[in-house]
C-alpha positions in Angstrom: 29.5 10.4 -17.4 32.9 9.5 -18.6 35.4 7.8 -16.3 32.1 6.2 -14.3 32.1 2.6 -14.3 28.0 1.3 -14.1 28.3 -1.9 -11.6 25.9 -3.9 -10.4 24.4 -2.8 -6.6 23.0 -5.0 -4.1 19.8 -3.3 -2.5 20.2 -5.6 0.7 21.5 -2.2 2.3 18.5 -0.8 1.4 15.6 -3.3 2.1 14.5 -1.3 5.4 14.9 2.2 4.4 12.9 2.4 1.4 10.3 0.5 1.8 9.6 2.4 5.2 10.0 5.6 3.8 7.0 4.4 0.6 5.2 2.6 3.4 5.2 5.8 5.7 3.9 7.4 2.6 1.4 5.4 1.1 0.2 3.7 4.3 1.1 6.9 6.7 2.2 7.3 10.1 -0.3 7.0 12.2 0.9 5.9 15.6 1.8 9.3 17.6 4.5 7.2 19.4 6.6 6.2 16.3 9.6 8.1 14.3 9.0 9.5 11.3 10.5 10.3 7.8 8.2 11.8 5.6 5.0 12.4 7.2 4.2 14.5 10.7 3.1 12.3 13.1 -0.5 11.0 13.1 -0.3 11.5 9.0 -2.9 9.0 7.7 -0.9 8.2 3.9 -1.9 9.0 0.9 -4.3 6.0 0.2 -6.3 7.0 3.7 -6.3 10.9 2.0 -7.9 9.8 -1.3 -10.5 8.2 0.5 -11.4 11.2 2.1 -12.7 12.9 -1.0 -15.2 12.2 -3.7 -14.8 10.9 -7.3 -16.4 14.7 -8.0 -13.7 16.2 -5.9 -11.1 14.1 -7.5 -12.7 14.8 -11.1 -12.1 18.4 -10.9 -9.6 20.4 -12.1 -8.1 23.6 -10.8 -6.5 26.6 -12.9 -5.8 24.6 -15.7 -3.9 21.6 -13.8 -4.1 17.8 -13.7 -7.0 16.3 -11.9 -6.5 13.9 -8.8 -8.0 11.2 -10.7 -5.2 11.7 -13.5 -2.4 11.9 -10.3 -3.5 8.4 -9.0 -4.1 7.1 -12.7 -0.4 8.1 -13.6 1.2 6.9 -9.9 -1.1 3.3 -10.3 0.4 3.2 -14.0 4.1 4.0 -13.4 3.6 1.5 -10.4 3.0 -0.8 -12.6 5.3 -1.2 -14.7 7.9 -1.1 -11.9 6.2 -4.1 -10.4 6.5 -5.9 -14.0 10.2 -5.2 -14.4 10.4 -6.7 -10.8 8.8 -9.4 -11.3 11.1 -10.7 -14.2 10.3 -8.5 -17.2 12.8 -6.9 -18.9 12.3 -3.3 -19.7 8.2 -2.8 -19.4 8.8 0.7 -20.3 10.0 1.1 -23.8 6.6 0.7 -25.1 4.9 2.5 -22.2 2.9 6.0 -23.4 2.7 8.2 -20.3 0.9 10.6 -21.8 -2.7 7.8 -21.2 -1.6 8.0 -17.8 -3.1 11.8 -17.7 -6.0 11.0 -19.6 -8.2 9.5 -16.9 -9.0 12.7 -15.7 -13.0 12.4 -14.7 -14.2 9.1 -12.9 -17.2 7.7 -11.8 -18.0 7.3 -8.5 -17.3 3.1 -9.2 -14.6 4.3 -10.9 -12.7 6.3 -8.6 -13.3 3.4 -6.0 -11.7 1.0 -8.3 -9.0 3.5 -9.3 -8.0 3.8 -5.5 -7.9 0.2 -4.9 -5.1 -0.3 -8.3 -2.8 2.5 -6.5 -3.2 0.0 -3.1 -2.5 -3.0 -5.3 0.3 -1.9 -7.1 1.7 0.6 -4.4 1.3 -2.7 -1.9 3.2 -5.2 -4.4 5.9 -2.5 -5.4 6.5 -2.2 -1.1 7.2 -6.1 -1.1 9.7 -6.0 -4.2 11.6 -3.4 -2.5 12.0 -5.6 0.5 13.8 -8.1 -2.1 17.4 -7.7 -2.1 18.3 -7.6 -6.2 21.4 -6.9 -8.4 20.6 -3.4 -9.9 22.7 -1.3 -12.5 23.1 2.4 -11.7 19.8 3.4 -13.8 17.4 0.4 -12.7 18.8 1.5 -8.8 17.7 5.4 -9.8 14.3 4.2 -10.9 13.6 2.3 -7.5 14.8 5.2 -5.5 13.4 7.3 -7.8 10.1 5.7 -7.1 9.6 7.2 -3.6 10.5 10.6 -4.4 8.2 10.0 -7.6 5.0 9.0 -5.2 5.8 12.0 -2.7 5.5 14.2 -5.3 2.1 13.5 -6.8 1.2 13.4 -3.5 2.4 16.4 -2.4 1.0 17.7 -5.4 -2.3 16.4 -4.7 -2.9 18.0 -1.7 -2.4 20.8 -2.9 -5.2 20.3 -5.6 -7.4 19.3 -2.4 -6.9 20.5 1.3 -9.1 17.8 2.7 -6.4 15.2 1.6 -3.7 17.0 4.1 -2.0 15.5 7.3 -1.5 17.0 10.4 0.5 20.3 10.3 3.4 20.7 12.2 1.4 22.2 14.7 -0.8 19.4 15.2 2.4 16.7 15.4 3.5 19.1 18.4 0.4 18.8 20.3 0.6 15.0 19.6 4.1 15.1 21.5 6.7 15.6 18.5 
């Protein structure tokens, strides 16, 4: 953008808010009492849905869409190299090929277990670099932002692939007291 000077941000501002709103996400909502941004009320996270359903189930593919397995493979990946550049390195992505983050597609049972616990481990270690306060510039502050809209979408995305991986409707969060 012309005219736009790119400065350097502090995210000190934002050290609560957005690693709440991935925490609520990931790790879900799921004391009926508490205020919510994402989720309904009593919604488990996305780690607690993928648990819910089988490396079959997460192997197979509807109307010509991406598997669950490939979501989680490409959410664990792009996790990943988020929690690199955080940890020092200085642009993992230039030599990054998204397209092997779709190819995981079918797993094995062992497999989809271990695929599940990478998303934890990355999603977990990405929550505590966004609690770090750090000098961004404009892009690098997109990409962590970014990054929770990113991880809502698959996993919107995702339950729509699978219904057993759904939270409580708005229904049920009224009946909880919401």
């Amino acid at each position: 953008m012309e005219g736009r000077s790119y400065t350097d941000m502090n995210t000190r501002d934002l050290t609560a808010v957005l690693p709440a709103l991935l925490a609520e996400l990931v790790h879900g909502s799921t004391d009926p009492s508490a205020n919510t941004s994402m989720l309904n009320r009593g919604d488990q996270g996305l780690l607690a849905s993928l648990d819910k359903i089988s490396a079959s189930a997460a192997s197979t593919a509807r109307a010509g869409g991406a598997t669950i397995a490939a979501h989680v493979d490409h959410l664990r990946y792009g996790l990943s190299l988020l929690n690199r550049w955080a940890s020092g390195e200085e642009a993992p992505w230039i030599n990054s090929d998204w397209t092997a983050s779709w190819q995981k597609s079918q797993v094995t049972s062992g497999e989809w277990q271990e695929l599940r616990h990478e998303l934890r481990r990355e999603a977990d270690r990405w929550l505590s670099a966004l609690r770090e306060p750090r000098e961004l510039r404009d892009r690098e502050l997109a990409w962590t932002i970014g990054s929770v809209a990113h991880l809502a979408y698959h996993m919107g995305a995702i339950r729509q692939i699978d219904r057993t991986t759904r939270g409580p409707t708005a229904e049920d969060e009224a009946r909880l007291g919401g």
